[in-house]
Every structure is written in C-alpha cells, then in structure tokens.
C-alpha positions in Angstrom: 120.0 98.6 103.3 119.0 97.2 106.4 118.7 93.0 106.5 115.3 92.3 106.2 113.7 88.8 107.5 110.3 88.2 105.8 109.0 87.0 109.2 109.3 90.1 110.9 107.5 92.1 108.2 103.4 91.7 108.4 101.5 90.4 105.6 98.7 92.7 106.3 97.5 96.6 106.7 98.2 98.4 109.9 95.8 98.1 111.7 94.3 102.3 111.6 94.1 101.3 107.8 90.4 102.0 106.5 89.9 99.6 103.5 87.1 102.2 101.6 88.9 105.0 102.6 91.9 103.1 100.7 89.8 102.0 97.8 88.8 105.3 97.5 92.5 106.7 97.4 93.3 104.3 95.0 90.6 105.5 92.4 92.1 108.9 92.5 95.4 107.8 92.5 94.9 105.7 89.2 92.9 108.9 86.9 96.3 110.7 88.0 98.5 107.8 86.9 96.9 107.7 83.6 97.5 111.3 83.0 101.4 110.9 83.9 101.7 107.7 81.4 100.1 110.3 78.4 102.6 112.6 79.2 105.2 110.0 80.1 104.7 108.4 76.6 104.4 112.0 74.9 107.2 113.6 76.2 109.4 110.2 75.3 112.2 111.1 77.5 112.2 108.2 80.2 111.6 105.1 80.9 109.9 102.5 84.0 110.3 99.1 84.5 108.1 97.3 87.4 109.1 94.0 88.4 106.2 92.1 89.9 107.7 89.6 92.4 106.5 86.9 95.0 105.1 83.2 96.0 102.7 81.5 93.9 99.3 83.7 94.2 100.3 86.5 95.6 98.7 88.2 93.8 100.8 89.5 90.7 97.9 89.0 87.8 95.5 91.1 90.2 98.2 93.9 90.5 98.4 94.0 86.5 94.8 94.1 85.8 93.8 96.1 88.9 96.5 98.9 88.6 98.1 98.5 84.8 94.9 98.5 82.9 93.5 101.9 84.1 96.4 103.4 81.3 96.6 103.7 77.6 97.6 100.5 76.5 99.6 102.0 74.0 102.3 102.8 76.2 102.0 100.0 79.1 103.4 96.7 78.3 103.6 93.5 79.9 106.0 90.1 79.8 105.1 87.1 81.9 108.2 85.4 82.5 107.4 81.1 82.5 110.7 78.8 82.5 113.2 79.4 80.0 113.1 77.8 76.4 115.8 75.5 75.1 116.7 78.6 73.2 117.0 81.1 75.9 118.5 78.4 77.8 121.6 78.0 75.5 121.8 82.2 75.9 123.4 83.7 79.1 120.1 84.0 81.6 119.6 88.5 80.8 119.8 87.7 77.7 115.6 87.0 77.5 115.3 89.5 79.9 117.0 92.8 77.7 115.0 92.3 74.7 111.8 93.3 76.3 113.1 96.2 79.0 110.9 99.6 78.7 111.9 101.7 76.0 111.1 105.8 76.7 107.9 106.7 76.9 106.8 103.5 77.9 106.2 101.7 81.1 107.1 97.9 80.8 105.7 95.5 83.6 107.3 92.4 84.3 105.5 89.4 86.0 108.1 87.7 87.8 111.9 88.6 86.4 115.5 88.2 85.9 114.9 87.5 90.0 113.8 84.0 89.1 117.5 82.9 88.0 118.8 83.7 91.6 115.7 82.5 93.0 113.7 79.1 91.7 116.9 78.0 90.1 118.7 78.2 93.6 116.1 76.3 95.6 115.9 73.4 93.5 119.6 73.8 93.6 120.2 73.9 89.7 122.4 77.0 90.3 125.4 77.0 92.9 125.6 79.6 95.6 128.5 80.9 93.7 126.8 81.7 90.5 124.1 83.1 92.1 126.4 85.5 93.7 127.7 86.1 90.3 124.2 86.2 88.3 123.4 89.0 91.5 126.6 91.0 90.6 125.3 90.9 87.0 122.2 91.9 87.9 123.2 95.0 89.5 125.5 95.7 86.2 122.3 94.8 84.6 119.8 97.3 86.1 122.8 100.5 86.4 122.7 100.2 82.6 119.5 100.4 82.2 119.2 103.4 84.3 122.1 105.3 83.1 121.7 104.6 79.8 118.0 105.0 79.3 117.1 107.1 81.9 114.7 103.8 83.1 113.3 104.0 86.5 113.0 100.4 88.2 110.4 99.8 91.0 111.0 96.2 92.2 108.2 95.3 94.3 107.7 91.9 97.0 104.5 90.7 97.0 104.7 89.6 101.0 102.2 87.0 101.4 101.7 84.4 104.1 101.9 80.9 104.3 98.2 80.6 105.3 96.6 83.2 102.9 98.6 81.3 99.9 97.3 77.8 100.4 93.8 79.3 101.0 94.4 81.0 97.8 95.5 78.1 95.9 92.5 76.0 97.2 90.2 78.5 95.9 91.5 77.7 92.5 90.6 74.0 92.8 87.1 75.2 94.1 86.2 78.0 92.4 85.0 77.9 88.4 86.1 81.0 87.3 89.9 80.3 88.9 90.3 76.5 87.9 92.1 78.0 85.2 94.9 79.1 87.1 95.6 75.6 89.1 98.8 74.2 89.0 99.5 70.9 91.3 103.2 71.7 91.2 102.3 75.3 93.2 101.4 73.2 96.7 105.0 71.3 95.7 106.5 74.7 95.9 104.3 75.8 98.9 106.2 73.1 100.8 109.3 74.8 99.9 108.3 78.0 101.6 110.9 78.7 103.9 114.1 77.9 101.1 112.4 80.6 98.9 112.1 82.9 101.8 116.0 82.4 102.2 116.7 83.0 99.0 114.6 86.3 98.7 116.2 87.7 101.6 119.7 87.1 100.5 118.5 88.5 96.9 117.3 91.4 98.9 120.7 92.0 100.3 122.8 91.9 97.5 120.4 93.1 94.8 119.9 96.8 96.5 121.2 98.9 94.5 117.5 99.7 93.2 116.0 99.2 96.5 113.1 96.7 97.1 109.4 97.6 98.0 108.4 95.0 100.7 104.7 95.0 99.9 101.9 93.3 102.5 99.7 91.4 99.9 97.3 89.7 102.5 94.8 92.0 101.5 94.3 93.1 97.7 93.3 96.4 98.5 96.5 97.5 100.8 99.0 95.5 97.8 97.0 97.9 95.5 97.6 101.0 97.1 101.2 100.3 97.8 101.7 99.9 94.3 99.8 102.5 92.4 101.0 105.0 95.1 104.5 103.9 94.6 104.5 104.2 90.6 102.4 107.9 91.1 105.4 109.4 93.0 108.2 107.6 90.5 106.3 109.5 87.7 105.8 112.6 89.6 109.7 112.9 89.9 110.4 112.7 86.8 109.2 116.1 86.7 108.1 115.8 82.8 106.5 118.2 80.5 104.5 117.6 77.5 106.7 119.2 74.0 105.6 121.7 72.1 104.9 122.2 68.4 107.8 120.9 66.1 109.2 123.0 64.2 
C-alpha cells in the first residue's frame, strides 16, 4: 500500500459529483443492501465487521443512522467504543474488542475501534511507540483470525474531515438545540491536537494494511454516504451467497 498523507487526499466530492444524482444512488443502493443483509443473515455463512473511524464529528453517528438503519435490525449490530473501564483496562486492550466481533449472518458496526489503542493512547503519549508497533502487529494477528476463522469480512473506513468543517461542526453543537446533546469541551482540546492524530493515523495506515483502509471524504454527508453504502453493497455482492433450502 502506498503511504498516504491526509493532506494530499481532499475532504470533499470531485468536483463532476452531482449531489441528487448521489442521493438518489444512494436510495437504490440501500433497498439492495437490505435485501443482501436478509439473505446474509439467512444463509448464516459469513460474517462483516465495519469499523467507523475518524476526528471528533466526522460524522460516524450520521453514517450509522443514515446507512445502518435502512436493514433488519435483527441482524445489524452496533458497539460504541468510549474509554476503557478499570475492568477492561486490567485485560490486554482486544480483549473488549473480541467479545463483540460479528458472528455469521450478522453485520456488526463498530463506532470507533481497536484503532483507538494505537491512536488516542499514542497522542497523549500513554502508550510508547514500541507498543504501538506491537498492539499494530497484534492487530493484524487480530483481524487474519477473524477472517480465516469466521469467514468475517472487515471494511475499515476513514472518515477524512477537515480542520475547518470539524470546528464548524462542533460549534453547531454549542448553537444548535437539537445537537447540544452531543457537546463535549474536551473535543476543541483534541481539535488542537489535529496534526499528532493525523500522524498517528497515517502511520496506523501503514502498518495496519493488511485489510486495506477506505480513505473516505466526509466534508459533505452525502459523498461519506455513498462511499460507504456503495462500499458495503459490493463486500456483500462477493460473497456470492444464496438463500438455503428446505431442511431436511
């Protein structure tokens, strides 16, 4: 995999990107993605895990409820991962992370991941660069077993948002009613960590590759969207899956 530097990589849609025509795409895209979860969770044979990664409001809750929500619920889960309890803490850092991975016929959604041990804990420098290297090495381990073993597809997705778009974002949330909510004063203290995190996400791009990354604009809810839903679509369309027949 290539090297990738965040600041080379726009935030937005290309330009010859018509947002209606998108939106439209997208509706069609997500009535076919709930017909592939059905059979997905009928024919019981694989498994997806999505991990949901990126700055503070960029957009991660929209992707859930804008994408997720148009499937069964029966079959779609998702874990919202906050900062470890004392008891996870006294575990090794997957261990939080393995009890909730997809199992077949499910797709399981994680908002923020196993990611944030070689990301926030680096940053604020709670972690060495050596065990981070390590923790990466384990993750790699981490994600071949779960695709060997379970036959679990992993789409691990960037949500690629600029500096400017995030602090209007987290302004709107001291402004607006229906978003107060979500307002965190410790988010700007992050926001002023911007370009540590942007290290650290490259270099966890670069050694985490064995299930490669999806780099995904998120400027623009609509384009994120797409990316997405499109993305999952031709995961399950792979998989090549067939609904069983009658028991006998």
């Amino acid at each position: 995999m290539a090297t990738i530097k965040l600041k080379d990589i726009s935030t937005r849609a290309p330009k010859d990107w018509d947002k209606e025509e998108t939106k439209a795409k997208i509706t069609g895209i997500l009535e076919k993605l709930d017909e592939l979860q059905n059979l997905l969770f009928a024919e019981s044979k694989h498994a997806v895990l999505v991990i949901l990664q990126g700055m503070d409001a960029s957009g991660k809750d929209g992707v859930i409820r804008n994408v997720f929500t148009s499937m069964n619920p029966q079959g779609v889960n998702v874990k919202s991962f906050k900062a470890p309890t004392a008891e996870e803490l006294s575990h090794d850092f997957l261990w939080r992370i393995h009890s909730v991975t997809p199992h077949k016929g499910t797709i399981q959604v994680f908002n923020r991941s196993h990611y944030e041990d070689v990301l926030v804990t680096r940053v604020h420098k709670w972690v060495d660069d050596k065990t981070a290297k390590k923790r990466m090495k384990a993750i790699n381990d981490f994600e071949q077993l779960l695709q060997e073993h379970n036959s679990t597809t992993i789409l691990k997705f960037y949500l690629h948002i600029s500096p400017e778009e995030q602090e209007q974002r987290l302004r709107e949330r001291i402004s607006n009613p229906a978003k107060q909510w979500k307002y965190n004063e410790q988010d700007f203290e992050e926001a002023k960590l911007w370009n540590d995190y942007m290290e650290a996400y490259e270099d966890c791009f670069e050694n985490c590759n064995d299930v490669p990354w999806t780099i995904v604009p998120a400027d623009q809810n609509w384009y994120k969207e797409y990316i997405i839903a499109h993305t999952l679509l031709k995961a399950l369309e792979k998989l090549d899956m067939k609904f069983p027949g009658l028991k006998k």
